[in-house]
Wavefront OBJ file of the C-alpha trace (Angstrom):
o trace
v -5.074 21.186 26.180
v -3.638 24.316 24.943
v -1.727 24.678 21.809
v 1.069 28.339 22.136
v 2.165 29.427 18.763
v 5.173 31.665 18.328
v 4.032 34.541 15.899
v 6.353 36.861 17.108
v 9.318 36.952 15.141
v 10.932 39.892 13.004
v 10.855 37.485 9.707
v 14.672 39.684 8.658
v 15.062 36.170 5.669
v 11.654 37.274 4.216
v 11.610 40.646 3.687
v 10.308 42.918 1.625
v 7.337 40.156 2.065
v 7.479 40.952 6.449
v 7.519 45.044 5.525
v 4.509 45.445 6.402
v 2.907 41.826 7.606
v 4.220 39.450 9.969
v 5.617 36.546 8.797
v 2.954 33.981 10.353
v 0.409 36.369 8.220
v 2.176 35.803 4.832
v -0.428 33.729 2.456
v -0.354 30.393 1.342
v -3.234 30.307 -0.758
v -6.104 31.583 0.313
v -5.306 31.342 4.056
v -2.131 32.806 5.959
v 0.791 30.453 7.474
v -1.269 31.366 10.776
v -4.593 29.888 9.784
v -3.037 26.410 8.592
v -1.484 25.967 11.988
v -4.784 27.014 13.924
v -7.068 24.608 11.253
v -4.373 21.831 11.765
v -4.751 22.051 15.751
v -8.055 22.293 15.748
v -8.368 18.747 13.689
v -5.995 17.443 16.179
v -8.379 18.374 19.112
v -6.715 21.625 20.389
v -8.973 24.147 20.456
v -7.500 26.719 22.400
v -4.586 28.442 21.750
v -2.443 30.940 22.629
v -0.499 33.434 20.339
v 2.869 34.835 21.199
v 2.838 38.014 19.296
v 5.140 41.276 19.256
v 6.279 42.417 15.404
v 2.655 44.122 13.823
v 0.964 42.099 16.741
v -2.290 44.290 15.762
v -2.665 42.369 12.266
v -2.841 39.363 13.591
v -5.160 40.508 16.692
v -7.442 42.031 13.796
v -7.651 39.297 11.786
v -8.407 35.971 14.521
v -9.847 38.264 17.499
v -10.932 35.797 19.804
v -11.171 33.210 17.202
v -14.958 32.583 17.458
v -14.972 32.667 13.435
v -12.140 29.667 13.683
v -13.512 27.496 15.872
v -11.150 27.818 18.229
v -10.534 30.292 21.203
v -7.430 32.140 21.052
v -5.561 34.559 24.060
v -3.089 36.525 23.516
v 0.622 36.851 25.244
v 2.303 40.055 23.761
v 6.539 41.014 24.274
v 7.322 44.485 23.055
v 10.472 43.116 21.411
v 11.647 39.586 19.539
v 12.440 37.338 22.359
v 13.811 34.198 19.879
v 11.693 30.874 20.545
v 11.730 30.123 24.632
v 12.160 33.608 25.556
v 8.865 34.358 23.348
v 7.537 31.371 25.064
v 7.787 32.252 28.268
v 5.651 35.198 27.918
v 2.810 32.369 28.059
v 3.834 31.389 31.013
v 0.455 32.608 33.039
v -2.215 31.136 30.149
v -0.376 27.622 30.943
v -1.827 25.059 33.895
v -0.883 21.607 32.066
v 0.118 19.593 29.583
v 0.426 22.489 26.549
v 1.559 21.971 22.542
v 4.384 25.071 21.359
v 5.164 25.602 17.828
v 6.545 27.484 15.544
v 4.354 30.173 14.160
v 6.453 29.741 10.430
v 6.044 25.943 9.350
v 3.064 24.274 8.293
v 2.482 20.293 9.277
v 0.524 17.330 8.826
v 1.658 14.607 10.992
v -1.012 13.397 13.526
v -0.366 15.783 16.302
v -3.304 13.551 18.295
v -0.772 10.807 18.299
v 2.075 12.597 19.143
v 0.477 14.132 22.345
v -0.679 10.097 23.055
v 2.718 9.397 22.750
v 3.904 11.668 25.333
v 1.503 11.054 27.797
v 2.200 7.185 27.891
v 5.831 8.094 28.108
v 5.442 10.363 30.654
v 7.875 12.565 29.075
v 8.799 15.997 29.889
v 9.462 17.502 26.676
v 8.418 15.716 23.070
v 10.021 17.193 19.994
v 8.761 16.702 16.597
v 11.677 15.412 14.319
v 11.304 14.644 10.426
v 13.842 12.209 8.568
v 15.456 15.174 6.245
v 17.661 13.348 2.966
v 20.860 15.304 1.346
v 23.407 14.746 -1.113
v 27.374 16.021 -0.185
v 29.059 18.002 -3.210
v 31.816 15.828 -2.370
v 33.466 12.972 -2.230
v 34.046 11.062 0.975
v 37.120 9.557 2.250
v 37.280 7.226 4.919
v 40.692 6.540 6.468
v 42.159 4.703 9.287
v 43.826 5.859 12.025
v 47.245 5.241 10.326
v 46.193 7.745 7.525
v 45.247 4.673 5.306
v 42.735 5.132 2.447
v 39.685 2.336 2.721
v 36.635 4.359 1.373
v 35.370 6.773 -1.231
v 31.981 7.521 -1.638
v 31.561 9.848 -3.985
v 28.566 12.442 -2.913
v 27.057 10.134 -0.659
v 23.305 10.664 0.674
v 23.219 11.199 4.187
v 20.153 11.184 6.643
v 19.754 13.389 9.417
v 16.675 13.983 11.823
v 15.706 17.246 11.808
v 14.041 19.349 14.711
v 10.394 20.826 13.112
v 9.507 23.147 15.670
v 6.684 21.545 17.316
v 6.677 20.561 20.718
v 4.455 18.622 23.674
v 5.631 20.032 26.854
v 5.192 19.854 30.598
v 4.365 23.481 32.245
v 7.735 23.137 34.264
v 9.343 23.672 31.244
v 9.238 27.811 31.895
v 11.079 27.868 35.151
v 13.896 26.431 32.663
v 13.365 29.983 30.778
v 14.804 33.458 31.251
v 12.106 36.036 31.999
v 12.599 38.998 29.774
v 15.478 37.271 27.366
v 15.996 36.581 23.985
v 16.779 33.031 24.651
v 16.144 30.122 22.043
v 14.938 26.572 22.653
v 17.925 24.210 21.857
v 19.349 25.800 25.247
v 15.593 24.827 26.822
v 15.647 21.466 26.114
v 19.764 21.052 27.019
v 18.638 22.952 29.917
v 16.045 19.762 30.038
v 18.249 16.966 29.329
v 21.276 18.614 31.701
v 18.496 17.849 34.535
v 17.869 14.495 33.435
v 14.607 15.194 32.236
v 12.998 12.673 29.856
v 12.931 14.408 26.303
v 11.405 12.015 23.427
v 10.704 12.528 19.983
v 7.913 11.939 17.814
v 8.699 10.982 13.867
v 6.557 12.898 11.578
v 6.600 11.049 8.282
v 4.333 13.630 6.540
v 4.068 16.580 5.691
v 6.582 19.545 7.199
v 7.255 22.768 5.133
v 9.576 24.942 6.640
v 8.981 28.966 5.567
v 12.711 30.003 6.377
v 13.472 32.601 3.336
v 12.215 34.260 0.590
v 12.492 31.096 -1.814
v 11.177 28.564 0.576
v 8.042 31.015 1.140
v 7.564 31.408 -2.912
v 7.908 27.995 -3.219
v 5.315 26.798 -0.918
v 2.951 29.479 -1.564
v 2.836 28.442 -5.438
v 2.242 24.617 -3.865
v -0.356 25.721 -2.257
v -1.902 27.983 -5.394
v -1.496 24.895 -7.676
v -3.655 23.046 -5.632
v -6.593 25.347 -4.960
v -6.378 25.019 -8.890
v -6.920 21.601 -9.214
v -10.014 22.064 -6.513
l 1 2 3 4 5 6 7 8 9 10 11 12 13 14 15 16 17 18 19 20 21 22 23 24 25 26 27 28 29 30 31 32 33 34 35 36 37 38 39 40 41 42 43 44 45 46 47 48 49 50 51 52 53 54 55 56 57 58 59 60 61 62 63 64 65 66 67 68 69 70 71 72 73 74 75 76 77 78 79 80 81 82 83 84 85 86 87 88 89 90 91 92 93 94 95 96 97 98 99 100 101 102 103 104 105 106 107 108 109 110 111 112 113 114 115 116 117 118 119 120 121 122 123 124 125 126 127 128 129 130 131 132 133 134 135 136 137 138 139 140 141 142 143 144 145 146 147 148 149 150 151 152 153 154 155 156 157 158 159 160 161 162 163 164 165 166 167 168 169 170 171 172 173 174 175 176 177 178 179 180 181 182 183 184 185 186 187 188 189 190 191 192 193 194 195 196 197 198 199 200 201 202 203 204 205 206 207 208 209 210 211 212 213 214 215 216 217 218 219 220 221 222 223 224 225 226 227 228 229 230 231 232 233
């Protein structure tokens, strides 16, 4: 099985940090974002993976090469321009035969990808998405009224619990005729694309460990995470 990882992106949210490195190369640690995601495939049993690159493609080529030195072997599928998520994945459309894992090239997991590709295979499901329970507080109070305009409820900042989409997929290799070729073209309207068909999509629960690098103060946060722990090494 294959594992695609979308490294492709511009990383706008993170600069001055994405100047001059993409944003799957930015540290966490010792290791870039890049490097968790291949070590964390490879201890789920993929070993081969493909990178979707475009923005400073040639740092990341530089630094994994074939990806000998990993462990793992890793192609390469290069766009000349940012495609957003299913229009970057389709440009891995000829490395892909089977069954094949996509994710995001700026999150770092730690949910049992093993059992989530386990899971889809005894479903038989087309698409699998990784979803992860995410808790909030409202800055306000709630009112709950009846149709009449009658007050019953106030909960004042309630918690409310959402699932959350984490960017990591099992797919079916049919899933790229579903995908524009040479479009910027993002995967919510891939798997509604899916679902419109009557496709089965499922989801998989990760109860541990997700860390979304979206900005500037989600990438300094998790980067000093990771620094305090090499510490206590």
């Amino acid at each position: 099985m294959k594992a695609v990882i979308l490294a492709g992106g511009l990383g706008t949210r993170l600069q001055p940090y994405t100047t001059f490195l993409p944003k799957p190369m930015l540290p966490l640690g010792e290791k870039p974002i890049l490097e968790h995601l291949i070590g964390w495939s490879k201890k789920n049993g993929v070993k081969s993976i493909v990178l979707c690159v475009s923005y400073l493609r040639k740092t990341i080529e530089d630094y994994f090469e074939d990806g000998k030195k990993f462990g793992v072997n890793i192609e390469y599928a290069v766009s000349n321009r940012p495609l957003a998520t299913a229009g970057q994945l389709k440009t891995a459309e000829s490395f892909i035969d089977d069954t094949f894992v996509c994710m995001y090239g700026d999150s770092i997991y730690g949910f049992k990808l093993s059992n989530m590709i386990k899971q889809h295979k005894r479903k038989n499901s087309f698409v699998t998405m990784s979803l992860h329970e995410y808790k909030t507080n409202l800055p306000y109070g709630v009112i709950e009224t009846t149709k009449t305009n009658k007050v019953i409820k106030w909960s004042e900042k309630p918690e409310i619990k959402v699932n959350i989409n984490m960017g990591c997929y099992v797919m079916e290799p049919d899933i790229m005729s579903l995908i524009p070729k040479n479009k910027p073209y993002g995967m919510d309207g891939v798997i509604n694309k899916a679902m419109n068909k009557k496709k089965l999509v499922s989801s998989f629960i990760g109860k541990n460990g997700f860390i979304d690098i979206g900005n500037k103060e989600s990438y300094e946060k998790a980067n000093n995470e990771f620094i305090q722990k090499l510490g206590k090494i």
